[in-house]
C-alpha positions in Angstrom: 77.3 119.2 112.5 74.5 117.0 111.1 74.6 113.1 112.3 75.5 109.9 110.5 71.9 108.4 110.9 73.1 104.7 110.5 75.9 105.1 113.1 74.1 107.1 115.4 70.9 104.9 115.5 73.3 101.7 115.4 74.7 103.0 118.6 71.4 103.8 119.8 70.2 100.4 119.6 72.9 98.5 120.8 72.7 100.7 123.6 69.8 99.3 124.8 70.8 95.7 125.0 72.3 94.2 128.2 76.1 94.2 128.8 78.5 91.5 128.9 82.5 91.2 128.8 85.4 89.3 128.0 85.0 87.1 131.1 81.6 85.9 130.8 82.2 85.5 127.2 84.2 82.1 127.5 81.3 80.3 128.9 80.3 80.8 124.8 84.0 80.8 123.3 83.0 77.9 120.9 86.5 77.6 119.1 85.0 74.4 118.0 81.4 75.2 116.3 78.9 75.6 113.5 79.3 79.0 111.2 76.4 80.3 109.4 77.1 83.0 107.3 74.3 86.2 106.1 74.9 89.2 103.8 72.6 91.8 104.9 72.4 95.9 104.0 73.7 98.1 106.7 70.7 99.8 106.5 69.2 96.4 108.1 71.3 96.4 111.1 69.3 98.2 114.0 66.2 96.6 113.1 68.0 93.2 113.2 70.1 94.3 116.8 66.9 95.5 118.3 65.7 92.2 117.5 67.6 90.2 119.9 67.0 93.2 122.9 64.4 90.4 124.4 67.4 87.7 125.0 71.0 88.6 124.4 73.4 90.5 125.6 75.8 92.8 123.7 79.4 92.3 124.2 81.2 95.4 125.9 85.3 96.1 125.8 86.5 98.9 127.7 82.8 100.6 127.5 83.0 99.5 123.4 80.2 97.7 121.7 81.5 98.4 118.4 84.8 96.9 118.5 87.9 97.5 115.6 89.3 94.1 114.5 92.2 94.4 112.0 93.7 91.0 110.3 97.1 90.1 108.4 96.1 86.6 106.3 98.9 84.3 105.3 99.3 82.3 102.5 101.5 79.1 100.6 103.1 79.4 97.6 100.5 79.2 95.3 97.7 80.7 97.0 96.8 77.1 98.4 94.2 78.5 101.3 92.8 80.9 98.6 92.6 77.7 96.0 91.0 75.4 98.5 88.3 78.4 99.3 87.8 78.4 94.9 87.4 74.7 94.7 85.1 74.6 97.6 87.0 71.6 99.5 85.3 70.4 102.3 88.6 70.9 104.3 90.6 74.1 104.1 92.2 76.1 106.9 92.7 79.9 106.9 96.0 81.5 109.3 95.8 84.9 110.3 97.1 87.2 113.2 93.8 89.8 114.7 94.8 92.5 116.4 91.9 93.9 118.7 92.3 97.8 119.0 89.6 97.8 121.3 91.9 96.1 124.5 95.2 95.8 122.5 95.1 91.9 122.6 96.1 90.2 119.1 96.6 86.5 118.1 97.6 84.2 115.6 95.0 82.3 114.7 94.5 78.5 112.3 91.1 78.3 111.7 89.8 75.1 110.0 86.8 74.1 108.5 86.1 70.5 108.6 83.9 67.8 106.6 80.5 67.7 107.7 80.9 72.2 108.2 81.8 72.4 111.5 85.1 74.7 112.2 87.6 74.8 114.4 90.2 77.4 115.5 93.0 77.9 118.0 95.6 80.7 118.5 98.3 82.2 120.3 99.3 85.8 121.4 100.5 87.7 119.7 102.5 90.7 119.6 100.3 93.7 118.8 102.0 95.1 115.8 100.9 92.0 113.6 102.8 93.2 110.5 106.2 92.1 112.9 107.8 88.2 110.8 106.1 85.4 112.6 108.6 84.2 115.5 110.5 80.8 115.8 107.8 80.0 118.8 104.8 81.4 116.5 105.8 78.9 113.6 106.1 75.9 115.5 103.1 76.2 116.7 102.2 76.4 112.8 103.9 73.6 112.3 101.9 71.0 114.4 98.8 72.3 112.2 100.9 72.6 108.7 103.9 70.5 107.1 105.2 73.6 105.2 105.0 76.3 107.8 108.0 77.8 107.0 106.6 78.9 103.7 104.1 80.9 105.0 104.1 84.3 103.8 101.6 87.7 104.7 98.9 87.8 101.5 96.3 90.4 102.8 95.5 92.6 105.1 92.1 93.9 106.4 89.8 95.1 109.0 86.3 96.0 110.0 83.8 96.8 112.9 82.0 94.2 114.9 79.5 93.8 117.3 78.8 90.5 118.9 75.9 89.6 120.5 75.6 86.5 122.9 72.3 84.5 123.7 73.6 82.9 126.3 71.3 80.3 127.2 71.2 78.6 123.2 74.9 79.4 124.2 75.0 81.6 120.4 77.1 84.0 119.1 76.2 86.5 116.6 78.6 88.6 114.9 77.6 91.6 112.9 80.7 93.0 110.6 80.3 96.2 108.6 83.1 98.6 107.2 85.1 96.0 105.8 88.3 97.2 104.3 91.3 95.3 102.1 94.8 95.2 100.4 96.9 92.8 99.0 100.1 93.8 101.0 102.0 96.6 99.3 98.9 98.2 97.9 96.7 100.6 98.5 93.5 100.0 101.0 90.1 100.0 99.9 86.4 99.6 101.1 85.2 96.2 100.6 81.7 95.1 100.1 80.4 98.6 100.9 77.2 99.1 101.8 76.4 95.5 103.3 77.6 93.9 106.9 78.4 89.9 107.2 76.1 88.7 110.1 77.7 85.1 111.3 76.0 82.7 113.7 77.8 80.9 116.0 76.8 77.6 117.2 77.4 74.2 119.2 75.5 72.6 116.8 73.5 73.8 113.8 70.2 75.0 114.6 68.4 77.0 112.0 65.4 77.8 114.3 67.1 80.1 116.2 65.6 83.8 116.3 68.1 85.3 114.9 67.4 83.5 111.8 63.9 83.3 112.0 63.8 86.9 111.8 66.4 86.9 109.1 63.8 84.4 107.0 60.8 86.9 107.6 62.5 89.9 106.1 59.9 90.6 102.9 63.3 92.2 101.3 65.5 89.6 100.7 66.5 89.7 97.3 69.3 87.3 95.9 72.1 86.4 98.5 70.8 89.2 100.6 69.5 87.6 103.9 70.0 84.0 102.8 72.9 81.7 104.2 76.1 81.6 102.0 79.2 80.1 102.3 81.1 83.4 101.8 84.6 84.2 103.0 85.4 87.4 104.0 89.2 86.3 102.8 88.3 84.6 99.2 86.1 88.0 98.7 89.0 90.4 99.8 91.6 88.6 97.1 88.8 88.4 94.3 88.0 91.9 94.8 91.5 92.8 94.7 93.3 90.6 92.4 91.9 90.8 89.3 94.6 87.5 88.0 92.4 84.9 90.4 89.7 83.0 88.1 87.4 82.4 90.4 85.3 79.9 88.7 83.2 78.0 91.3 83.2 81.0 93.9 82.7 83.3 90.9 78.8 82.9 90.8 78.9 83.8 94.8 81.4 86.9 94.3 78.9 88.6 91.8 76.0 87.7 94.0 77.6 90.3 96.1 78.3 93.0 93.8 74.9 92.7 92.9 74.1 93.0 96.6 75.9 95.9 97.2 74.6 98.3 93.9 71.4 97.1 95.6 72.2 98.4 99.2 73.6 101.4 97.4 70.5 101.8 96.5 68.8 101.6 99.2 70.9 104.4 101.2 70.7 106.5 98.4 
């Protein structure tokens, strides 16, 4: 049986890096931090992993690198989340249960993005089977976060890969998402952005000398929204690429920066 050459040279590479787990990871938790969002090809991601070899570690669950994260997004009447993503407010919140297949573990999670970009998010466990109605404990804890928590209601679900990467002394977390997937709830899944990975930096603070982006920056092939920051959401893509009745209008310009991403990294594993 002949290899998948991406996968198999992906796994390759992260192989190399350094270990770390779950424990040694909270010294870098950063529920309160700076996000900096990339849009990369797939076909980038060794290259960019190896790239980090010199001073990071790769995180490891149960002997997993490559982890599977699956999500359940929630939503007001009226899409307000979604709407607040669209109008590009400077405050706007996102609530969603994970589930992490890799040890089981799943959440519910508010995560908030602030004035001045820095986010912050805090959670709950869960119960593992996140499609289960959210509990009498699970919305009060909502409600110290939301007036109208009662109102919530499951929007869309999703999932994809991820590797994370940890420099632990700029105390950093990189994220590296590929083979996203998406459905409004009732309907069938679907690849998502195919082609491409999201590569998210995590930080205290902002700090755009760090090598991870430097190295982003010195890629001769960046081309568009490929390997420049972007104020992407993984959620606001999933419901424009799935709901053809949202006008996007000010995330609109963004959304077909990425279609024209993807033919490109099409392309480029053609």
């Amino acid at each position: 049986m002949g290899k998948n050459t991406l996968t198999d040279t992906l796994a390759d590479v992260i192989a190399t890096l350094p270990t770390t787990d779950l424990g040694a990871l909270d010294a870098v938790q950063l529920m309160r931090r700076f996000d900096t969002k990339y849009v990369v090809p797939e076909t980038w991601l060794p290259d960019l992993i190896a790239s980090m070899g010199d001073y990071a570690h790769v995180l490891s669950v149960d002997g997993e690198a490559e982890c599977r994260y699956d999500n359940l997004y929630y939503e007001l009447p009226g899409d307000r989340f979604l709407q607040d993503h669209l109008r590009g407010k400077a405050r706007r919140m996102k609530i969603r249960k994970r589930h992490y297949t890799s040890n089981d573990l799943a959440f519910l999670e508010v995560k908030e993005r602030l004035p001045g970009g820095r986010t912050v998010k805090e959670r709950i466990a869960t119960s593992s089977n996140i499609s289960q109605p959210l509990s009498a404990e699970e919305v009060a804890f909502l409600g110290t976060r939301l007036r109208n928590a009662e109102e919530l209601i499951p929007r869309l679900s999703g999932g994809f890969y991820r590797t994370t990467v940890v420099d632990f002394e700029r105390r950093e977390r990189v994220t590296v998402d590929r083979s996203l997937n998406a459905s409004i709830l009732g309907e069938p899944d679907a690849a998502l952005l195919k082609g491409l990975a999201i590569i998210e930096v995590k930080q205290p603070r902002p700090d755009r000398y760090s090598p991870i982006q430097r190295w982003l920056r010195s890629q001769n092939q960046r081309k568009g929204i490929i390997g420049r920051k972007t104020s992407m959401s993984k959620y606001t893509v999933a419901r424009l690429a799935r709901d053809g009745n949202i006008a996007g209008r000010a995330y609109l310009a963004t959304y077909r920066r990425l279609l024209d991403a993807q033919s490109w990294a099409g392309d480029l594993q053609a």
